[in-house]
Structure formats: structure tokens, C-alpha cells
Legacy VTK file of the C-alpha trace (Angstrom):
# vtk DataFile Version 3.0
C-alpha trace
ASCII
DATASET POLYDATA
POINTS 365 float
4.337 22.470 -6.788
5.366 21.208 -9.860
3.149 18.896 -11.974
5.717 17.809 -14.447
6.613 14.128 -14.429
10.097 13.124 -13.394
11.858 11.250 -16.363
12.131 8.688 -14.113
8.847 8.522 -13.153
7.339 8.167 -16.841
10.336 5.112 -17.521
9.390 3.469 -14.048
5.499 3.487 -15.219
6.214 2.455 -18.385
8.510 -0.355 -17.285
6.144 -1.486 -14.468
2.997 -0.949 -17.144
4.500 -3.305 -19.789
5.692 -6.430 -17.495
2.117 -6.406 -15.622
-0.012 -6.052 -19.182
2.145 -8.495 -20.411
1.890 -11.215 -17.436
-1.367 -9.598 -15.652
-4.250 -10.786 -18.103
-7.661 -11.334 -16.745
-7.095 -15.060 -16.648
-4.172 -14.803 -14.255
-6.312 -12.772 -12.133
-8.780 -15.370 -12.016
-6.075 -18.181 -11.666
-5.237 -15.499 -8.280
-8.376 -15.124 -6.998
-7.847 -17.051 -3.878
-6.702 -16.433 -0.534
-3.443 -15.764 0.247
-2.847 -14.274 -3.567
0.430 -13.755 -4.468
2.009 -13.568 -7.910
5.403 -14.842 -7.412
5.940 -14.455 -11.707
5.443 -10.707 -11.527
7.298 -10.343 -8.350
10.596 -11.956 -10.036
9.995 -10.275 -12.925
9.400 -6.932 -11.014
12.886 -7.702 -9.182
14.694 -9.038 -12.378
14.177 -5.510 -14.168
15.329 -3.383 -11.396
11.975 -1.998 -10.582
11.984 -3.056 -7.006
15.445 -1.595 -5.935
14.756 1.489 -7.984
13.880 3.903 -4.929
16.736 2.153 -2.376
20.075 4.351 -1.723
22.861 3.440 -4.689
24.696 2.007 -1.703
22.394 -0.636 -1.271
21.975 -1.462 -5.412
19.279 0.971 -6.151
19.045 3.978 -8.261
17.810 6.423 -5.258
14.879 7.795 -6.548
12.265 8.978 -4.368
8.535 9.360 -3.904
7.519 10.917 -6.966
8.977 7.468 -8.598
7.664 4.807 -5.832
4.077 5.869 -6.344
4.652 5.983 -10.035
5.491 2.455 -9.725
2.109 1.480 -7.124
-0.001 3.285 -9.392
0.911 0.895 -12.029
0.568 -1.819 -10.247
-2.958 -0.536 -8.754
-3.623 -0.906 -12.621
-3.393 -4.517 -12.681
-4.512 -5.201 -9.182
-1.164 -7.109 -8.536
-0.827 -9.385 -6.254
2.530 -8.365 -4.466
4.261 -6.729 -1.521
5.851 -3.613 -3.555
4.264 -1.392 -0.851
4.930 -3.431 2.446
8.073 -5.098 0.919
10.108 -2.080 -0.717
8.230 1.266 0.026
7.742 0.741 3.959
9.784 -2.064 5.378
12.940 -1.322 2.808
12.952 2.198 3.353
12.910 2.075 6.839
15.428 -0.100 7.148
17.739 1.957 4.647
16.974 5.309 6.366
16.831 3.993 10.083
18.868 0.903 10.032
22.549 -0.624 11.457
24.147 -2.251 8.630
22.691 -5.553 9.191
19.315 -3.849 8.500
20.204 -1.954 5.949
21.380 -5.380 4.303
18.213 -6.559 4.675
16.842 -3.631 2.765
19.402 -4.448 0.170
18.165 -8.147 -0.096
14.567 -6.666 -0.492
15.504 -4.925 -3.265
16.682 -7.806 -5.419
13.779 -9.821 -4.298
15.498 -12.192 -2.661
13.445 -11.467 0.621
9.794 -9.837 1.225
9.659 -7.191 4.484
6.560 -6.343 6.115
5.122 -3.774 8.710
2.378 -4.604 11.766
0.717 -0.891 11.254
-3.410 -1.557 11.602
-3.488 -0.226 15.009
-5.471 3.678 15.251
-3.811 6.182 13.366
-1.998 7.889 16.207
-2.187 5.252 18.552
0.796 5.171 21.167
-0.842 3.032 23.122
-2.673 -0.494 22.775
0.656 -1.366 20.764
2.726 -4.267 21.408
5.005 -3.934 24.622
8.440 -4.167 25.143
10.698 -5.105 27.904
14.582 -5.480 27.888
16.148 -8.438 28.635
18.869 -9.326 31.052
21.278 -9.054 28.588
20.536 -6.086 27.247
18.725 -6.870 24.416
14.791 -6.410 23.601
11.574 -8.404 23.175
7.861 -7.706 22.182
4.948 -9.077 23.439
1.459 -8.363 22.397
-0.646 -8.693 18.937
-1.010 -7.179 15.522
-3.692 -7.414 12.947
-4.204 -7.739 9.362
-0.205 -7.802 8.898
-0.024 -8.042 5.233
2.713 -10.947 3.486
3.388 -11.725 6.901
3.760 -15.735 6.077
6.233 -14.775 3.362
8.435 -11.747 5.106
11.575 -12.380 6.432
11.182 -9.459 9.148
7.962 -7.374 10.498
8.543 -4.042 11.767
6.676 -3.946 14.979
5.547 -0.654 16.422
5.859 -0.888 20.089
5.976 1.007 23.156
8.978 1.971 25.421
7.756 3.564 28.660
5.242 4.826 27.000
7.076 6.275 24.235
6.688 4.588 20.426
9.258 2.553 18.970
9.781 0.837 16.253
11.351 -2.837 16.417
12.605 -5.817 13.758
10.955 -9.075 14.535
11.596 -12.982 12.960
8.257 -14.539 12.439
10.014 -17.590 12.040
10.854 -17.439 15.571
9.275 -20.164 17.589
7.111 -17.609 20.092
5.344 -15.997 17.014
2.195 -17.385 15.751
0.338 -16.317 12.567
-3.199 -16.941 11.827
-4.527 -16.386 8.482
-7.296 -13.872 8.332
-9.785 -13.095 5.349
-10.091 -9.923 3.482
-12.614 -8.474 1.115
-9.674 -8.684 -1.456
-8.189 -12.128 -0.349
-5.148 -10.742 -0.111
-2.683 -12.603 2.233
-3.100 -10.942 5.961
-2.913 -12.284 9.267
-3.256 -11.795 12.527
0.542 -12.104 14.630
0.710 -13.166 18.248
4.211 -12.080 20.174
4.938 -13.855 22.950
8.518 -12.563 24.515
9.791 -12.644 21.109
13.431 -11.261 20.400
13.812 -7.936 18.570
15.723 -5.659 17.579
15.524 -1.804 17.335
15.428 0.319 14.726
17.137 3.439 14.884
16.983 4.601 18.622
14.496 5.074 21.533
14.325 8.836 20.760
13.638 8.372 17.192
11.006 6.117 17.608
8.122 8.639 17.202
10.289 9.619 13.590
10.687 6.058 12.477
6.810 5.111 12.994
5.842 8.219 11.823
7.569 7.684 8.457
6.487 3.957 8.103
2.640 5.364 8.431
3.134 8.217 6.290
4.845 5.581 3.538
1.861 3.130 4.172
-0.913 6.067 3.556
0.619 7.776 0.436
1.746 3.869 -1.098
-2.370 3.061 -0.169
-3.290 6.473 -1.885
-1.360 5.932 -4.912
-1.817 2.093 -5.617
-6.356 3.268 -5.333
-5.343 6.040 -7.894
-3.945 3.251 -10.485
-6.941 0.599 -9.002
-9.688 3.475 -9.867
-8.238 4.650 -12.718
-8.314 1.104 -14.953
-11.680 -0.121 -13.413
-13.270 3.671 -14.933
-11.713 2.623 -18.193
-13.096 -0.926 -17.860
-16.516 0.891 -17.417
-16.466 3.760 -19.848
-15.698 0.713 -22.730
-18.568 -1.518 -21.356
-20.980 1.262 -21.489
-19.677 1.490 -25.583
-20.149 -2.046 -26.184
-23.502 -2.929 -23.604
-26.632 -2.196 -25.481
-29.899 -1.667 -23.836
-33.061 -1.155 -25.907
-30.973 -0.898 -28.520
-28.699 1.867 -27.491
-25.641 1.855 -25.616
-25.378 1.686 -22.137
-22.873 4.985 -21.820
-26.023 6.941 -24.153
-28.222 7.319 -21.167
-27.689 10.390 -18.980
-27.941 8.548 -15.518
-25.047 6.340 -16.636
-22.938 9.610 -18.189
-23.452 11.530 -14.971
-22.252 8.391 -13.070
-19.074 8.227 -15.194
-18.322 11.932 -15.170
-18.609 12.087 -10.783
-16.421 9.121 -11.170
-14.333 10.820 -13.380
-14.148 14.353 -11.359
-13.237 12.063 -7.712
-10.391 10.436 -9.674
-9.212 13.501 -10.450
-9.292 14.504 -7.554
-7.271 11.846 -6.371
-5.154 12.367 -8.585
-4.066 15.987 -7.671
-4.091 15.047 -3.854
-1.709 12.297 -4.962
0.476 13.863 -6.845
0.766 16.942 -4.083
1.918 14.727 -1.241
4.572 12.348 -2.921
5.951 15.985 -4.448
6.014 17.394 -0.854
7.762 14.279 0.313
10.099 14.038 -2.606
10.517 17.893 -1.794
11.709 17.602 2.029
8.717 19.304 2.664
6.256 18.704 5.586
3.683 16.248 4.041
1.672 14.778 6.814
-1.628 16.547 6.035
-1.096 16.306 2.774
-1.032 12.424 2.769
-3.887 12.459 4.988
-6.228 14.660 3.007
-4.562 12.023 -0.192
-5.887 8.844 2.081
-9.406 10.565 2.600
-9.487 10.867 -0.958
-8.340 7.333 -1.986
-10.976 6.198 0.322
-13.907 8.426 -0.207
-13.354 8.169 -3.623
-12.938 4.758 -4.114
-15.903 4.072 -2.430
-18.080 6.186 -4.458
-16.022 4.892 -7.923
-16.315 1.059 -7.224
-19.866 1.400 -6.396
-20.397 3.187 -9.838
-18.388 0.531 -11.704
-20.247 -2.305 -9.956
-23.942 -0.238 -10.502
-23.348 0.070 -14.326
-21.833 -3.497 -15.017
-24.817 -4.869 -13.059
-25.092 -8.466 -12.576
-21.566 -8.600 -14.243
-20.121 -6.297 -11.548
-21.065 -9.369 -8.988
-20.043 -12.100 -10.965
-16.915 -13.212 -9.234
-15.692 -14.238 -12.970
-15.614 -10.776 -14.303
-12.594 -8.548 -14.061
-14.901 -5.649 -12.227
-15.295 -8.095 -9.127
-11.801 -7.709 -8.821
-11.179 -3.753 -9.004
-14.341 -3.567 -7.112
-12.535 -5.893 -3.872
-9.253 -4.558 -4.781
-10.843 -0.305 -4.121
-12.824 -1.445 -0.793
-9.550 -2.969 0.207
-8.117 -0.140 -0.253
-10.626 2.188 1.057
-10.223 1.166 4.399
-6.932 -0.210 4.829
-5.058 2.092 7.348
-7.894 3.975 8.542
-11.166 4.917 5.987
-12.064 8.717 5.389
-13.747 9.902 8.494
-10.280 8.613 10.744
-8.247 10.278 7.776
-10.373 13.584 8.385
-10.120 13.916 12.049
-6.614 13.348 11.782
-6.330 16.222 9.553
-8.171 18.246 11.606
-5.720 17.567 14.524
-2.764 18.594 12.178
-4.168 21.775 11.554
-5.560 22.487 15.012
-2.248 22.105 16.410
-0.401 24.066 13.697
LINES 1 366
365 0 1 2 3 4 5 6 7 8 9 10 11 12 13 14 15 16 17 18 19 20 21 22 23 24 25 26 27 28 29 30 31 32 33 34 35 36 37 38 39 40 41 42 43 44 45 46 47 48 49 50 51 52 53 54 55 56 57 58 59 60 61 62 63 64 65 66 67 68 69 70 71 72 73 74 75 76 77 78 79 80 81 82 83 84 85 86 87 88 89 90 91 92 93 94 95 96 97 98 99 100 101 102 103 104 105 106 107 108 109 110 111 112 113 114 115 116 117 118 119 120 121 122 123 124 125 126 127 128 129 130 131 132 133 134 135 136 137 138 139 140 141 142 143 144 145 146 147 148 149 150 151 152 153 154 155 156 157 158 159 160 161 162 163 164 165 166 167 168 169 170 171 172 173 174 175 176 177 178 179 180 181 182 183 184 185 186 187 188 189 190 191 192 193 194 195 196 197 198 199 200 201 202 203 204 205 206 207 208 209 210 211 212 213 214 215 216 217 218 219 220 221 222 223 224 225 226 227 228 229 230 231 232 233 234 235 236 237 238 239 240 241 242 243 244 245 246 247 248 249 250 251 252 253 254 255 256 257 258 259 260 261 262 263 264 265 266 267 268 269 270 271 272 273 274 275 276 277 278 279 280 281 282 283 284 285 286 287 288 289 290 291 292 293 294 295 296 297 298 299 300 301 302 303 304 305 306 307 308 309 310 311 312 313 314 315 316 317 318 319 320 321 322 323 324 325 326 327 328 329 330 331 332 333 334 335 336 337 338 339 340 341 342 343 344 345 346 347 348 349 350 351 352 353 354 355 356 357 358 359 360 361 362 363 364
């Protein structure tokens, strides 16, 4: 693999890097630190300077650039611990729709990528899980509708359409739902991270397919895959600014009169913190090339998701441990890397789920 950044890439993180420093500060997190958080500024400004069509096909306004780019762009924005749907908005629901889609859909991708919608996905079930999902029957006239109920579906009171993994005989499928429709209900649910989840309720609610029967398996495999690698990459950017947070209170914190980062129990906790995030990383870095690549990337992301879980449980407890009663104080910028990592840890399935699904991967290879 190659370890070289894309041009792209470095302009994309540099973009995204400036507009969050610039309207991110530590008192706009604190102004956000309430449920249902969602920084509507950033998001405009996000859509205003291109950064949210960036990955869509030129067909559809973007600049079609791939995964190398997109988790260039959630990295930064793990950074600030932003408050919007880049991942379920552009790099799941918008690429779905653009790869899988009719042209209605693919409009709808189109409209994500100016902003002027947000898209969502309904993907908490287990990782493999064919079952348990959602049903689907067809309708006397031929068309579709689901019935059944999803969980912690992020942005779902915003998003225009949820993609709704469902079965079909038994087979997976994945379908476009209105929440606005009158037979879906949404029920706020609370996170570690307050971020704006709920749980959906289908009740023979019209939808619409995406891509074909036979594809299904292909379309939900890709929106999963997209979920786990955006997860992966946003933790990397999430762990990465909270060490640097820590590593400059430990030069500024004295205790009996030296500071903090002097003592070796603190410098060992800093340099495991540092190794995992490299880690990371590498892992990272290896799957979005494999995907960018055409390559087959599924146990890559998984062994990138163990990491971005493992290690961001081990690296917020370390920045929480050496901030001390700061690290709890819900005033302090570490309270919010700290909810923002064990958010992230166990979104989409924590490290042991991650593990065992690598371990089918390669048992069946």
C-alpha cells in the first residue's frame, strides 16, 4: 500500500481543519452540549465550500474523490468533535444512493451534497444480522412497505430519507423510507455523546428499493462497510486532538512543583496512548486505501473498527485519568472528547463483535 497522501486529501483536511478551528472553539462546544447537538453554522459552511459534495460522482456536482479523501475529511472533523451528519448524511446515505440509486435517488444524493437535505441510515442491528431486521411485504400495486423498528438512527429528525435494511424472503435489502410519513414515529433516545439518535417505529410504511432484490446483500454490505471505516476514521481525528489536549496539560499542570507530564506514570500513559493511536492510524489508513484501491477491504475495516474502539477506550480513559477532576467536569473540553471516543467506541458494534467478525472473514476465506 501506499502511505503517501493524495493531494486531495491534504487540501480536503486543510479546508475542513480551517472552517472547524475557525467556528469550532471550546465555547461553541459548550453552547452544543445538549441533546440533539447539531451545528447547523458548520454544516452550511461545510456545504458552502464544497466539502460535502467533494466525494459524490461529477454528475451529481461533486469532484469524485474517494475514500482516501472522505476519511480525510471525518478525521478532521473527529478533531473538533463536530456536531454533524458528514458520515450518515454524505459518506453512507449519499453514496449509496449515487452508486445504487434510480435517478430520483441519485437526485437526492445530489441535494445532499449541497446541503440542502441531510440522509440517514437505520444500521444498529448485529453486524451480520439478516434477520431481526425490519420486514417487507409488497403491496397490491406493486410497490413496497416496511414494517418493524430501528434503533439509535442517527439525524433521523432532520433526514429527508433513512435507508432501511430489510428483509425480502429472507434475503437483505436495502429500502428508502420518508420519516415524514404519517406511519413513522421517532422517539428521541439519549447517548453518552448527546448526539441526536432515535429510536424509528415502521408501521406499513411506503418504500422504495434501492438497487434490486439481488443486490441487496451488496448495497447493505457497502452502507456497513462505509459506516465502520467513517466510525474508524472520525475516532482517529477524536483521539488524536484529545492526546494533544493532554500532552499540553501535562506541560502546563504542576504538581509538587513539577509538571504533571515529568512523572513517569503519566509519560508511560501518554506514550501507550500514543503507540494505540498509531495504531489506528495505520489500520485506518490501510482500509480506506484498499477501498479507494477496488480492493477487498472488509477485514480490513473490521480489524480498523476493533482498533477505533479498543483504542479509544484505552485513550479516553488516559485523557480523563491525567486531567483528573477536570476530565469530569462537564465544562472542560476533555468531557467532550472523552463522550465523543465512547460514542464512538461502540457505535456499530465495540471490539470483541468487530473481532469475531474478523475471525469469520478469515475462517471462510
Amino acid at each position: 500500500m501506499d502511505f503517501t497522501p493524495t493531494e486531495a486529501q491534504l487540501d480536503l483536511a486543510r479546508l475542513t481543519g480551517e472552517i472547524c478551528a475557525k467556528l469550532v472553539t471550546a465555547d461553541r462546544l459548550r453552547e452544543l452540549d445538549t441533546a440533539g447537538r447539531f451545528d447547523e453554522q458548520l454544516w452550511k459552511a461545510l456545504a458552502e465550500t464544497g466539502v460535502l459534495a467533494a466525494a459524490l460522482p461529477e454528475a451529481l456536482g461533486g469532484s469524485d474523490f474517494g475514500a482516501l479523501e472522505q476519511t480525510a475529511i471525518l478525521r478532521e472533523l473527529g478533531k473538533s468533535v463536530a456536531a454533524v451528519p458528514y458520515l450518515w448524511s454524505i459518506a453512507v446515505g449519499a453514496d449509496a444512493l449515487a452508486r445504487f440509486g434510480d435517478e430520483a435517488q441519485r437526485a437526492l444524493a445530489a441535494r445532499a451534497g449541497t446541503g440542502e437535505i441531510v440522509l440517514t441510515a437505520a444500521l444498529a442491528e448485529p453486524l451480520h444480522a439478516t434477520t431481526d431486521l425490519p420486514s417487507i411485504v409488497a403491496g397490491e400495486d406493486g410497490g413496497w412497505t416496511v414494517t418493524g423498528t430501528a434503533t439509535t438512527v442517527a439525524f433521523a429528525d432532520r433526514a429527508e430519507r433513512i435507508l432501511v435494511p430489510a428483509t425480502v424472503s429472507g434475503q437483505p435489502a436495502v429500502f428508502v423510507v420518508d420519516p415524514a410519513h404519517t406511519s413513522v414515529t421517532r422517539t428521541a433516545q439519549q447517548v453518552v455523546d448527546l448526539a441526536p439518535e432515535f429510536l424509528v417505529e415502521f408501521a406499513a410504511t411506503p418504500a422504495e428499493l434501492l438497487g434490486t432484490v439481488e443486490t441487496g446483500a451488496e448495497v447493505l454490505a457497502r452502507l456497513r462497510e462505509q459506516a465502520w471505516l467513517g466510525l474508524s476514521a472520525a475516532q482517529l481525528g477524536t483521539l488524536e486532538r484529545a492526546l494533544e489536549l493532554t500532552a499540553e496539560h501535562t506541560r502546563t499542570r504542576e504538581q509538587f512543583g513539577k509538571p504533571l507530564g515529568s512523572f513517569q506514570a503519566v509519560a508511560q500513559r501518554l506514550s501507550d496512548a500514543y503507540i494505540d493511536i498509531g495504531g489506528l492510524r495505520l489500520t485506518v489508513t490501510q482500509a480506506a486505501w484498499r477501498v479507494a484501491e477496488g480492493l477487498p477491504a472488509t477485514e480490513a475495516i473490521h480489524i480498523a473498527k476493533f482498533w477505533a474502539a479498543d483504542a479509544g477506550h484505552k485513550v479516553a480513559h488516559t485523557v480523563v485519568h491525567i486531567h483528573g477532576g477536570l476530565g469530569i467536569d462537564r465544562d472542560h473540553i476533555a468531557h467532550n472528547y472523552f463522550t465523543a471516543a465512547k460514542h464512538n467506541e461502540f457505535a456499530l458494534g465495540a471490539a470483541t463483535p468487530h473481532l469475531l467478525a474478523l475471525g469469520a472473514e478469515l475462517a471462510s476465506a
